[in-house]
VEXLO-896478 format. One line per 2 residues: number of its first residue (from 1); their letters; for each residue x, y, z of C-alpha. Coordinates in steps of 0.5 Angstrom, whole numbers, plus 500, padded with zeros to 3 digits. Layout:
% residues N
NUM> a> X/Y/Z ~ ...
//
This chain:
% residues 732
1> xx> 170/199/141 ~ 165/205/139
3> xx> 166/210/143 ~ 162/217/141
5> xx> 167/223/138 ~ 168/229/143
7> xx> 172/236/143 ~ 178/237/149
9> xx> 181/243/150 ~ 188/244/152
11> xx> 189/244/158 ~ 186/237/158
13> xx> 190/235/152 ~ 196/236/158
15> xx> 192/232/163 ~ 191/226/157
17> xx> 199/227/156 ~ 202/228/163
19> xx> 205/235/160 ~ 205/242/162
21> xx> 199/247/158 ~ 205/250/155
23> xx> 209/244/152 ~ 201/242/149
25> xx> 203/250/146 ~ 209/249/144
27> xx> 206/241/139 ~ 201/246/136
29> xx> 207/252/134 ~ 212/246/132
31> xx> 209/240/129 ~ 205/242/122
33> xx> 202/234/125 ~ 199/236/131
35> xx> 191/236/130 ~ 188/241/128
37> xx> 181/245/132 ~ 175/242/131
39> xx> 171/248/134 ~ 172/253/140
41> xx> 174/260/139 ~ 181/262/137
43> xx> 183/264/144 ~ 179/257/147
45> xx> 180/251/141 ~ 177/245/142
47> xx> 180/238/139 ~ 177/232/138
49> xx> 179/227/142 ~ 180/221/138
51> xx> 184/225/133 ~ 189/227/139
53> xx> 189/221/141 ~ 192/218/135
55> xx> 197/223/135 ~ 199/223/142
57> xx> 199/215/141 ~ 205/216/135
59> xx> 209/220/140 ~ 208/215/145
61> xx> 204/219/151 ~ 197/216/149
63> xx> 197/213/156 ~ 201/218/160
65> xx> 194/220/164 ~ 192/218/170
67> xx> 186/214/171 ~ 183/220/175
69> xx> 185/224/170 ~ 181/220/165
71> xx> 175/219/170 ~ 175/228/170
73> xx> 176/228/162 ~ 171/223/161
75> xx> 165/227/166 ~ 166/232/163
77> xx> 166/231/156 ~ 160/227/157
79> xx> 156/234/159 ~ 157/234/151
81> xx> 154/228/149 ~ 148/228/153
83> xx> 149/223/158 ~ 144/220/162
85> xx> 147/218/169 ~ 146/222/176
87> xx> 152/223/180 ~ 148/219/184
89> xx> 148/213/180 ~ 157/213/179
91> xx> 156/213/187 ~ 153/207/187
93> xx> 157/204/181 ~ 163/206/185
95> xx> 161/203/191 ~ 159/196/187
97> xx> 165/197/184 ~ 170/197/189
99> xx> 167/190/192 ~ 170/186/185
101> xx> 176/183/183 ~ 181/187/179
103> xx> 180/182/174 ~ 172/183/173
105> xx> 174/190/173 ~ 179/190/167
107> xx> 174/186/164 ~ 169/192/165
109> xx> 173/197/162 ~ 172/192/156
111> xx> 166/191/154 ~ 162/194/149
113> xx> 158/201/150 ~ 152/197/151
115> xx> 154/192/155 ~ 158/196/159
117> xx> 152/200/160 ~ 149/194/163
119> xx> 153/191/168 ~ 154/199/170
121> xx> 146/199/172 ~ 146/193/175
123> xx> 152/195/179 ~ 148/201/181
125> xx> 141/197/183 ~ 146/192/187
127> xx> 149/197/192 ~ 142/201/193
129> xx> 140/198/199 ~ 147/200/202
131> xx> 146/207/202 ~ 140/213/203
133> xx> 135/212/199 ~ 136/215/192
135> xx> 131/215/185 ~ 132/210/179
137> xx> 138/210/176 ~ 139/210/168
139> xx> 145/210/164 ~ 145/210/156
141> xx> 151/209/151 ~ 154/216/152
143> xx> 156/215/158 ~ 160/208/157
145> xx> 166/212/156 ~ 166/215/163
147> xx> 163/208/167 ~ 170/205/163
149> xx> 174/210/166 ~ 170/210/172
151> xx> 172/202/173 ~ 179/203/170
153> xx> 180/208/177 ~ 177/205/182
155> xx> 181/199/180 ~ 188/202/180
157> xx> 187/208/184 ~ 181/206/190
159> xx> 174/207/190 ~ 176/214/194
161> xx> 180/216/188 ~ 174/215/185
163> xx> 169/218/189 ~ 174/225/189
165> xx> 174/226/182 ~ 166/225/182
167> xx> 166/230/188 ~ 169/235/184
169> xx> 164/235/178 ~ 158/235/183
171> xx> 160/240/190 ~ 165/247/190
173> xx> 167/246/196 ~ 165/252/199
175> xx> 163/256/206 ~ 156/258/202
177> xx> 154/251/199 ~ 156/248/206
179> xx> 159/242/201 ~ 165/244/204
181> xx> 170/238/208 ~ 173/238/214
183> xx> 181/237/215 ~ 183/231/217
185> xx> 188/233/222 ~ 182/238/225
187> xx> 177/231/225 ~ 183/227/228
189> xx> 182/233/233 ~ 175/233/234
191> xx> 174/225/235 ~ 180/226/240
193> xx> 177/230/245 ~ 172/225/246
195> xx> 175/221/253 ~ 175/213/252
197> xx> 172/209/245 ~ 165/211/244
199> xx> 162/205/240 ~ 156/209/237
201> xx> 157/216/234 ~ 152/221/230
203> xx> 155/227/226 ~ 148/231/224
205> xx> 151/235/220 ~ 155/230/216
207> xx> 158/232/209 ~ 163/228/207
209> xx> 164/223/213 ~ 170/226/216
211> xx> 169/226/222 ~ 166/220/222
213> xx> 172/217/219 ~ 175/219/224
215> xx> 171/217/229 ~ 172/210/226
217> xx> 180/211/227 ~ 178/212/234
219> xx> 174/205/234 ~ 167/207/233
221> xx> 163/201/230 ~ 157/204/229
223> xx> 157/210/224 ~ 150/214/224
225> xx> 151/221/219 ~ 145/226/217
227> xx> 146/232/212 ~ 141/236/209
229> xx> 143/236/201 ~ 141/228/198
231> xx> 149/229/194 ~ 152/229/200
233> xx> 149/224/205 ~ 150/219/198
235> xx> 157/221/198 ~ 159/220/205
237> xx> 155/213/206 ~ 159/210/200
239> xx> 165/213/203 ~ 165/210/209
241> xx> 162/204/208 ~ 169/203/202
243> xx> 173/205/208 ~ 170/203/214
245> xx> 167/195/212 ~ 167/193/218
247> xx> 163/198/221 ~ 155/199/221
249> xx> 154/205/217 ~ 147/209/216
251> xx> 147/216/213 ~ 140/218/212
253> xx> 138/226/208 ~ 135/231/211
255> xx> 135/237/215 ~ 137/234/222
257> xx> 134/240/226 ~ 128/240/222
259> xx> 126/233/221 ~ 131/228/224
261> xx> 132/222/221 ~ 134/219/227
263> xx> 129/221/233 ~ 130/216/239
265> xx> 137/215/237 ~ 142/215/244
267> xx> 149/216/242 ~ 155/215/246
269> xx> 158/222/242 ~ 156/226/238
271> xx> 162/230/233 ~ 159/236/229
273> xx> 161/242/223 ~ 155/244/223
275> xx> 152/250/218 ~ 154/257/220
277> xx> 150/264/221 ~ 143/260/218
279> xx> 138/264/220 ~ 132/261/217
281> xx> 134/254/221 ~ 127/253/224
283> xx> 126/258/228 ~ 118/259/228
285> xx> 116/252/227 ~ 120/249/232
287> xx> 120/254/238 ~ 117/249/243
289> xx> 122/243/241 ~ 123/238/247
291> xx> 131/239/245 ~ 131/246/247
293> xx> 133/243/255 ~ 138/250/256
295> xx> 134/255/252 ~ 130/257/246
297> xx> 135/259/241 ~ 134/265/238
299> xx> 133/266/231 ~ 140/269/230
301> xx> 143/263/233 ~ 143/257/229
303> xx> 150/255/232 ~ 146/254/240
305> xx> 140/250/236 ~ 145/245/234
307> xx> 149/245/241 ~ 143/243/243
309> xx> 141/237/239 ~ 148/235/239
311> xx> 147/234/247 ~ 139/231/247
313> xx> 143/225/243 ~ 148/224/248
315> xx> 147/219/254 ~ 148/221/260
317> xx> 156/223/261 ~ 157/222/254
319> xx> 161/227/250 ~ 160/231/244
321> xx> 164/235/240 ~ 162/242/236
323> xx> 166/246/231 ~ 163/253/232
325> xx> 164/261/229 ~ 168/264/235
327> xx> 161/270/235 ~ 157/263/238
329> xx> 161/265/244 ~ 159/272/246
331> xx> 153/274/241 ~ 149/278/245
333> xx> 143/274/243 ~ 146/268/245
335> xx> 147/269/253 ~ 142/266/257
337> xx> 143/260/253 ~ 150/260/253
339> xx> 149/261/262 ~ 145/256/262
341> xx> 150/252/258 ~ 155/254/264
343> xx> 150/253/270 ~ 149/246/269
345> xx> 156/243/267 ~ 153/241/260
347> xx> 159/246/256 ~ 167/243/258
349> xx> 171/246/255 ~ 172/252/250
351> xx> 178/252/245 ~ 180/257/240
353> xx> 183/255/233 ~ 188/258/228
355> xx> 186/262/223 ~ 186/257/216
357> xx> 184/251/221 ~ 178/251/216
359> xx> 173/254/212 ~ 171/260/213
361> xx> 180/261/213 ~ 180/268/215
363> xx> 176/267/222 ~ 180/263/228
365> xx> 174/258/229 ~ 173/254/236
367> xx> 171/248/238 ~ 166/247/244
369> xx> 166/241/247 ~ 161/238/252
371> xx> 158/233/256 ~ 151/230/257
373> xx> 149/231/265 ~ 148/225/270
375> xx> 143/226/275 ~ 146/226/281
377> xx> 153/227/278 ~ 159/230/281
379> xx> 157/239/281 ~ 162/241/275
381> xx> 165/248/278 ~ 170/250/272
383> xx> 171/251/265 ~ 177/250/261
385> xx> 180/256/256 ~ 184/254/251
387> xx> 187/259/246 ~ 192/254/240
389> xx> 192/261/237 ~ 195/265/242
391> xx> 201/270/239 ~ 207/265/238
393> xx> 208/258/236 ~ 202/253/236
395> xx> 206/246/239 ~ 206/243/245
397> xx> 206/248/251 ~ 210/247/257
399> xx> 207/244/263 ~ 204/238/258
401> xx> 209/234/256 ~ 212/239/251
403> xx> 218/243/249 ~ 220/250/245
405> xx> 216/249/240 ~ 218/252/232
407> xx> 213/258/230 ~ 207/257/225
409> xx> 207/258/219 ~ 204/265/217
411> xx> 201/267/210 ~ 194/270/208
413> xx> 188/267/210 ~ 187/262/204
415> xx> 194/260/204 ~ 195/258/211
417> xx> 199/254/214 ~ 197/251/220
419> xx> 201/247/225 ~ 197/241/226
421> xx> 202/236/230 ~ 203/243/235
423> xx> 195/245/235 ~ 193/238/236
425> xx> 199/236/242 ~ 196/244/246
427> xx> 189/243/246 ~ 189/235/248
429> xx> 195/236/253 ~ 191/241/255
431> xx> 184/238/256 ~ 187/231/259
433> xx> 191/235/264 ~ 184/238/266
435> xx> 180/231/265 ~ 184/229/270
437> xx> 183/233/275 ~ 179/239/274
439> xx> 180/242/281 ~ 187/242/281
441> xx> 188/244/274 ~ 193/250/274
443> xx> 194/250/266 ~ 200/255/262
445> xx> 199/263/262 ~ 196/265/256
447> xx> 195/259/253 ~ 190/254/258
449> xx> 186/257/264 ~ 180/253/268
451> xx> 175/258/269 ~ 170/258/275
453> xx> 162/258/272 ~ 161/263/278
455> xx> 166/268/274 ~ 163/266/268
457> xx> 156/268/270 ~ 156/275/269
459> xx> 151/280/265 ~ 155/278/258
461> xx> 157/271/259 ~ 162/271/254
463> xx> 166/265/252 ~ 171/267/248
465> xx> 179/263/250 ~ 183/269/248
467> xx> 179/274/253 ~ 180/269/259
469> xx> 186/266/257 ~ 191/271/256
471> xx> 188/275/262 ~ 192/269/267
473> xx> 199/271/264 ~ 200/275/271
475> xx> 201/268/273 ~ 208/267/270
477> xx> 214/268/274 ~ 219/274/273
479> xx> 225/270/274 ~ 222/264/270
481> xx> 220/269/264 ~ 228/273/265
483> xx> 231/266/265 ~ 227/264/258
485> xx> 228/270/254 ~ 236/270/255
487> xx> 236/263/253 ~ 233/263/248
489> xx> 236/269/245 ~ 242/266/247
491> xx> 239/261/241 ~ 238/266/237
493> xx> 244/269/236 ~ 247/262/235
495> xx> 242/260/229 ~ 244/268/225
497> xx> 250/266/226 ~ 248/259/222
499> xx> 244/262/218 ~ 249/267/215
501> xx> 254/262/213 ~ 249/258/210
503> xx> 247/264/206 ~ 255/265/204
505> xx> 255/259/201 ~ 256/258/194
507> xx> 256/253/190 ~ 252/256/182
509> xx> 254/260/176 ~ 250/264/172
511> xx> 248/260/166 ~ 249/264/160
513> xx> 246/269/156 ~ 240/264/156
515> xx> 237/259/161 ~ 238/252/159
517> xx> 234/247/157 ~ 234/239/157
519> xx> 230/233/155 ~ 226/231/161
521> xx> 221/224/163 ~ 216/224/166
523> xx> 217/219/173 ~ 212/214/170
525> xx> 217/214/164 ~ 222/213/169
527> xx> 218/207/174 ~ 217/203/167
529> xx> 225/203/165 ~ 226/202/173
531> xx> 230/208/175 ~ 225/209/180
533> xx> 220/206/183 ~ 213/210/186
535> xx> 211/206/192 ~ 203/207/195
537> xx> 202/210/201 ~ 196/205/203
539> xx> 194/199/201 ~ 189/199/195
541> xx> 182/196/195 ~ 185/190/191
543> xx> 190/189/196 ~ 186/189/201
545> xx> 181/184/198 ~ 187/180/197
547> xx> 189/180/203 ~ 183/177/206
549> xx> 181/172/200 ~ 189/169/203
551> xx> 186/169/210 ~ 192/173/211
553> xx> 190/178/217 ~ 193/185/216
555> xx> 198/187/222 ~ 197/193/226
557> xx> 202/199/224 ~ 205/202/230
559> xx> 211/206/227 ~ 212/214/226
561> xx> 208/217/220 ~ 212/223/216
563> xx> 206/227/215 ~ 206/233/209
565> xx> 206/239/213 ~ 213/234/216
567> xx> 215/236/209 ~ 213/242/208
569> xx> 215/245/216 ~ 221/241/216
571> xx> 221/236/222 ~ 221/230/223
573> xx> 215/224/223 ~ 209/227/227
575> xx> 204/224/224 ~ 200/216/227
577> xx> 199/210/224 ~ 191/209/223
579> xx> 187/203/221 ~ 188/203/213
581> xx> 196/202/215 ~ 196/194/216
583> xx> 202/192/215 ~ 203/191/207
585> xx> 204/199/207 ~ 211/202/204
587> xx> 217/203/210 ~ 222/210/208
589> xx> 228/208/207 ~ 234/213/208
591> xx> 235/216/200 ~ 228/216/198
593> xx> 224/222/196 ~ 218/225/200
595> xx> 214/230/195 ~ 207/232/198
597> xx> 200/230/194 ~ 198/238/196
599> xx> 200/244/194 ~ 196/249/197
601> xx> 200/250/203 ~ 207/253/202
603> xx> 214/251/205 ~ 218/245/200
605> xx> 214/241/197 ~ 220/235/197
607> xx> 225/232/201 ~ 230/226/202
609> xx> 229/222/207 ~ 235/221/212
611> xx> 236/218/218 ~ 232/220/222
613> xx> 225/219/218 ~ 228/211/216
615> xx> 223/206/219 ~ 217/211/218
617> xx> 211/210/214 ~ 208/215/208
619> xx> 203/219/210 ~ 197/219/206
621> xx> 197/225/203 ~ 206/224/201
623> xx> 208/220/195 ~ 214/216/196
625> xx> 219/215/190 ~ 225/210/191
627> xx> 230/212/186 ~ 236/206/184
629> xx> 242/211/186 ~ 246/208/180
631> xx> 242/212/174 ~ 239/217/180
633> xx> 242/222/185 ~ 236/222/190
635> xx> 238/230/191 ~ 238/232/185
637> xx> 231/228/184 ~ 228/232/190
639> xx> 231/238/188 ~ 227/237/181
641> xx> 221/234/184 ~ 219/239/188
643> xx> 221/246/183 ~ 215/250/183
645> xx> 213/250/175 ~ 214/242/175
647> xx> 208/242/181 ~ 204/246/177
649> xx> 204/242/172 ~ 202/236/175
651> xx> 197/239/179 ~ 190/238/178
653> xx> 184/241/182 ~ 181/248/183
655> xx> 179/249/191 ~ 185/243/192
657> xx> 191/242/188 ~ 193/234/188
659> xx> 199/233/185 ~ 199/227/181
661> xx> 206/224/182 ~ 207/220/175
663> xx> 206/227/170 ~ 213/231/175
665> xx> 218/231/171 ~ 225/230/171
667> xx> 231/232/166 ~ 236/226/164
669> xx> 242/227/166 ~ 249/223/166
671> xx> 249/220/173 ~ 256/226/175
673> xx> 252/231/173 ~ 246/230/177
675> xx> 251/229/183 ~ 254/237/182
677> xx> 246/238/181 ~ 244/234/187
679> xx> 251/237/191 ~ 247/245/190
681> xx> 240/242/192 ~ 242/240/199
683> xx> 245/246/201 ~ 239/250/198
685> xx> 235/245/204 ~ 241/246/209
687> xx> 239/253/208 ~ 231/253/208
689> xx> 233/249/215 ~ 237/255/218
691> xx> 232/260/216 ~ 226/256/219
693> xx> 230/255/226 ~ 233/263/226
695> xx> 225/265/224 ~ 222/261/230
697> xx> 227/263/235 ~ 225/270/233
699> xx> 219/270/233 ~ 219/265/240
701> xx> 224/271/242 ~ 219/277/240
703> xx> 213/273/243 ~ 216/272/250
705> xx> 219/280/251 ~ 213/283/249
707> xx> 209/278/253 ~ 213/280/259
709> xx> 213/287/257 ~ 205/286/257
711> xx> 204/282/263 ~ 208/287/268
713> xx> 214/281/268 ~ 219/285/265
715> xx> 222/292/266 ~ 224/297/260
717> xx> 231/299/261 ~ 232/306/266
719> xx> 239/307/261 ~ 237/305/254
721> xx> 232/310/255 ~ 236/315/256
723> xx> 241/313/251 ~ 236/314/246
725> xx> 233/320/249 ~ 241/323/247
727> xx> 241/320/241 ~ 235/324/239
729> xx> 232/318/236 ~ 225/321/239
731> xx> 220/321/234 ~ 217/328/236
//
């Protein structure tokens, strides 16, 4: 099979073999053997590819990269043989692909470069009508190796695996491209502050189809998307015709608010992450648009412009749900608009996000949520407020079904963890009990507040949760507050206490005068010698495609599903089974090892399943590794899995770290050792877990006693004062 010689770096050397950049460094220093630069620079040599190929081949690692990992060697490697082929053209390659059998695809892979290069073409011509209009796609010779390895992913790893690594090398995911994605758990948000189960659902500003992904989740069965950039709306319609294949899905590209692809289209929600702080939005030239019902926009105001469009889609009482810069609420150039807003009923609620919730990571964004008006409908008299990035833990606040809840996770504004599970559970509980009874709602002090639209009506109408919010905390009753402090801290002292005998613990000994060092494996060494086995969080494309080649009908899931923030906080399965769970996913047992597939956020990247996380489900983003206890001991797996510089090594992507579960290595060991190993391992958990549990409990004391103090609730001790005034402790 021909294939054109080309240059890798390093780097992708260690990608190609399933091993870190510093043990590629160690081949080229140890073994006289190892390929010598084919071009480059000193400090950056290039190798030819065929030639490490070869070599790795004669140490067995020639087949330790991932399909993705190839697809990524191979996208880039075609920018120096000169490739023909759009990004475009993969996409619909991508497409056509997922719709075949792992057979027809293995064949592919295959074929000859210029045969390859024909069934690719006629792929890509037979998906074109499913997707928005694109230009005539052309492939040549020199891109038959990427279309192999494009082929070789969507059968092993998914047409979304497929579409990831495609993305990569086409958008930076970035605030300034507008190219960049919303979080699932945030879109799960969005979709779940619509009431019912709209069944025609329009995101005008669609990028990847998150939101419309999450809308399908929630029932929707016809997706309608718009995105200014060709790329993206390409990208979304691919990704959600493979995903969602039983609903109706018609993404168009343009810009929405200056040539709306979709004019008469009556919605029954509307879910948006629209572009922020666009001045040149058109301004001039749609200043007598009939969308503007509650006002013209200012040109400072692109945000209000896309409220607007959002509500002229909706039907009357329809729902729709807005992720917005926190300026859109108090922007002095905003006010009528925002009064307006008010005035009718249109504007239901207002909900303040943490910081790190999404891009841009420092500012805390909110989420606006409205409501078409019904002419003759009942007068809307209030406004919901509610801050989930109140002082304190982000769970489920009292009142709403709740208890204490864990402190967030904090941490600079690009590597913030946010607790999704207790955000979630406070702006939802929050709006339910709202939508329930407007009238009666009576919230939580400094976390939910209804406020009347005649309160809101000033000469400012500013709209910012943490203003109105907090201003209600004179509500809390001193007693109930008194009570509450001393039993929490009542808490605390118990968990220093638990805190320091873990800390005392030990259960190590120096190594030496050097570290040691050990052979390792790689677990994709260690599935094929069956000493583990790495378990699929979601059924594949091809098993999906069998399963209804059978006549076998997937099975709803109803179970717990153990999430990666579960892993990195520590609690136990928070997350729900969504539709791509039907039945055929892999059930956790007590023994298995979890290790997150993201490693931005802090906290443990692996932990074993115990009691409590039996009978859950993998999240999609966790890989499930099973180990057979007679050759592996699942802590001392865990323990190594999860080592930082092994994550590091396993990690690929620049905005987004994915790890790749099969290149994490592990040292081989005899079976007592790895006990002895397994046995410190543990107790590094059990201290991790105290910590976290005395660090909540300290925050949740601080935030109530300052709150306290704050709100008029709490007095400061007359004689404490006056023994520090003695103790001549006065910073004066």
């Amino acid at each position: 099979m021909p294939q054109s010689s080309a240059q890798v770096t390093a780097a992708e050397i260690s990608r190609i073999a399933g091993v870190t950049r510093a043990t590629v460094s160690n081949w080229r220093r140890r073994h006289e053997d190892f390929p010598a630069p084919a071009g480059g620079t000193d400090s950056s040599p290039l190798y030819d590819l065929e030639t490490v190929r070869t070599w790795l081949a004669s140490r067995g690692h020639a087949s330790a990269a991932t399909p993705s990992e190839e697809l990524r060697t191979m996208l880039r490697l075609r920018a120096q043989s000169g490739g023909s082929g759009t990004s475009e053209g993969l996409l619909l390659v991508v497409l056509a692909a997922a719709s075949h059998s792992a057979e027809e695809l293995t064949a592919a892979t295959r074929l000859p470069d210029t045969e390859v290069v024909d069934r690719a073409q006629r792929d890509a011509e037979s998906a074109a009508d499913a997707v928005p209009a694109t230009g005539p796609v052309r492939f040549d010779t020199a891109d038959a190796a990427v279309l192999r390895a494009l082929y070789a992913c969507v059968r092993d790893e998914g047409g979304q695996a497929a579409l990831g690594v495609l993305a990569e090398r086409e958008l930076e995911d970035s605030a300034a491209s507008g190219a960049y994605r919303t979080p699932a758990p945030l879109a799960d948000l969005l979709a779940g502050l619509i009431p019912g189960s709209p069944s025609r659902v329009l995101d005008p500003a669609c990028g990847s189809g998150t939101l419309l992904a999450a809308a399908a989740r929630r029932g929707a069965r016809e997706l309608c998307g718009q995105d200014a950039l060709p790329v993206q709306a390409l990208r979304s319609a691919v990704s959600l015709t493979l995903t969602e294949p039983e609903a109706s899905v018609t993404v168009r590209a343009a810009d929405s608010l200056r040539a709306d692809a979709f004019p008469g289209l009556v919605a029954d929600a509307v879910l948006c992450n629209p572009p922020y702080g666009v001045r040149d939005w058109g301004h001039d030239e749609l200043a007598y648009d009939p969308r503007w019902a509650y006002g013209v926009p200012a040109r400072a105001e692109s945000e209000l412009a896309w409220v607007q469009h959002a509500l002229a889609h909706l039907a009357p009482g329809g729902y729709a749900a807005l992720l917005l810069p926190p300026a859109t609420a108090g922007r002095a150039s905003g006010r009528r608009v925002r009064a307006e807003l008010v005035r009718s009923g249109a504007l239901r609620a207002v909900i303040a996000l943490p910081a790190g919730a999404s891009v841009p990571l420092h500012v805390g964004l909110q989420v606006w949520v409205l409501q078409r008006p019904e002419p003759g409908g009942p007068e809307r008299k209030s406004v919901l407020f509610v801050d989930t990035a109140a002082d304190g833990p982000a769970g489920p606040p009292a009142g709403f079904g709740g208890t204490t809840p864990p402190a967030r996770t904090r941490g600079t504004a690009r590597s913030a963890s946010v607790d999704w599970p207790g955000v979630t559970a406070r702006a939802l509980g929050a709006w339910r009990a709202f939508m329930e009874n407007p009238d009666a709602f009576e919230g939580e002090p400094g976390v939910a507040h209804a406020v009347g639209v005649v309160d809101l009506l000033d000469d400012v109408v500013d709209l910012t949760p943490a203003r109105l919010v907090r201003a209600s905390r004179a509500e809390v009753d001193p007693a109930e507050l008194s009570a509450r402090v001393d039993a929490t801290r009542g808490d605390l002292v118990k968990a220093a206490k638990s805190l320091a005998r873990a800390a005392g613990h030990e259960d190590w000994s120096a190594a030496g005068a050097s570290a040691r060092e050990w052979r390792t494996a790689t677990a994709s060494d260690l599935s094929r010698g069956g000493a583990l086995t790495l378990l699929r969080t979601v059924p594949d494309s091809v098993r999906t495609r069998a399963h209804a080649a059978g006549g076998e009908e997937g099975r709803p899931e109803t179970r717990a599903v153990i999430t990666g923030s579960d892993i990195a906080t520590g609690s136990g399965p928070t997350g729900e089974p969504t539709g791509l769970y039907d039945g055929t996913a892999p059930v956790i047992a007590v023994g298995d090892v979890l290790v997150r597939a993201i490693a931005n956020e802090g906290g443990p990247m692996a932990r074993v399943a115990g009691e409590e996380d039996a009978g859950a489900l993998p999240g999609p983003h966790v890989h499930l590794f099973r180990p057979d206890p007679a050759r592996l001991d699942a802590w001392f797996l865990a323990g190594f899995l999860g080592a930082e510089e092994n994550i590091a090594g396993a990690s690929t992507g620049s905005t987004v770290l994915t790890v790749s579960p099969g290149r994490l290595r592990v040292p081989l060991l005899p079976l007592e050792e790895q006990r002895r190993y397994g046995e410190a391992f543990r107790h590094v958990h059990a201290l991790r877990a105290e910590a976290r549990r005395a660090t909540a409990l300290a925050e949740e004391t601080a935030r109530l006693l300052a709150g306290g103090l704050t709100g008029g609730q709490l007095l400061p001790s007359r004689e404490a004062a006056e023994v520090r005034g003695q103790g001549g402790d006065s910073p004066h």
